[in-house]
N, C-alpha and C positions, 0 to 999 in steps of 0.2 A: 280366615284365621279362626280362633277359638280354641276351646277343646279342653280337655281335664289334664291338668298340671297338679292335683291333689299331693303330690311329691316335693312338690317346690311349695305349697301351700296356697295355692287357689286355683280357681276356675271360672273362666269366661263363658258368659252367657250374652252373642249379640254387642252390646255396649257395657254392659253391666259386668264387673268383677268380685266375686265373692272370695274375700282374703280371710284364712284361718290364722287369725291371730294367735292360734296358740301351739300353730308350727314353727319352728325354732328360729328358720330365716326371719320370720319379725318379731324375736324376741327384744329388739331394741324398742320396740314400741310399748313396753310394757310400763313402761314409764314415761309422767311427765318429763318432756324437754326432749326424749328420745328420737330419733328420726334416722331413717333409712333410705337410699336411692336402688327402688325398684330394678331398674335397669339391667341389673346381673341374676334377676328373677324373670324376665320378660314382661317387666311392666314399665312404660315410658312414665314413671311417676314418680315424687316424691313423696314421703309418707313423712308427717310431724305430730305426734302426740300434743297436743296442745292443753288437755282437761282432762281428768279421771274419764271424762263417758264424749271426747271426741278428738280424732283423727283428721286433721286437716291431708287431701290428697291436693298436690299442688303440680302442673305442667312441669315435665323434664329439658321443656325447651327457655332455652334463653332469651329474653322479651327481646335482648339485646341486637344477638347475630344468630338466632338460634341455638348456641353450643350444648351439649349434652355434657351430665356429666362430669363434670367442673366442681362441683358443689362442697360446700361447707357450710356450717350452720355457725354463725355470729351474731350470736344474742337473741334478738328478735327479727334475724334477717338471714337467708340463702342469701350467699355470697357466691356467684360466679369468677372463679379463679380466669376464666380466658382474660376477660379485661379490667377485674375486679370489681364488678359493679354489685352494690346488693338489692337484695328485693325484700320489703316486710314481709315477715309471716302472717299479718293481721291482714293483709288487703290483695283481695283474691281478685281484683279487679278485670283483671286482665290486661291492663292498662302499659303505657312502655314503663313504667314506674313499676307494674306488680307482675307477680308470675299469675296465671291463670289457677283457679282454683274444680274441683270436680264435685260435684256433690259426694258426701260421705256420710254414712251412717254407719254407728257398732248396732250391733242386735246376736246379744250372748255373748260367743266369742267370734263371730264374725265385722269383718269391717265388707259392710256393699258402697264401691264406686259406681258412680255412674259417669262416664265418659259423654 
């Protein structure tokens, strides 16, 4: 897989994804609280602005039963619509309690994941 998607607003390199923040598909992220479900971009991620200068990327799979997809944002928590369970935004643990978290860094207008 890989390959330049500059149309949809990023490009994969390996494990690494370079998202152009200031392509319109994540204009949600332009603000705190804002948050988008990657998935209909071809990225299995969530994306939650959390601070002027960071982007929390957070697993699309549910600690749960897996579920994709599902999602709603409730307060300080992804909430999984399959069986209603939520997960904090604060705790990237991984844990059955949390969604896993990916490393994420902005640098200009770019957000780099690392998978």
């Amino acid at each position: 897989s890989g390959g330049n998607n500059d149309e949809i607003g990023f490009v994969q390199d390996g494990n690494v994804y370079t998202i152009d923040l200031s392509n319109s598909n994540f204009s949600s992220l332009d603000s705190v609280g804002g948050w988008i479900n990657g998935h209909s971009l071809g990225l299995q991620m969530l994306f939650l602005r959390v601070s002027d200068d960071t982007i929390n990327a957070y697993s699309n799979s549910c600690p749960h039963q897996g579920s994709r997809n599902l999602w709603e944002l409730n307060g300080n928590s992804f909430r999984c619509n399959n069986h209603g369970i939520s997960y904090s935004t604060s705790d990237c643990s991984g844990g059955s309690g949390a969604l896993s978290c990916y490393t994420s860094l902005i640098e200009g207008s770019s957000l780099i994941v690392t998978t």
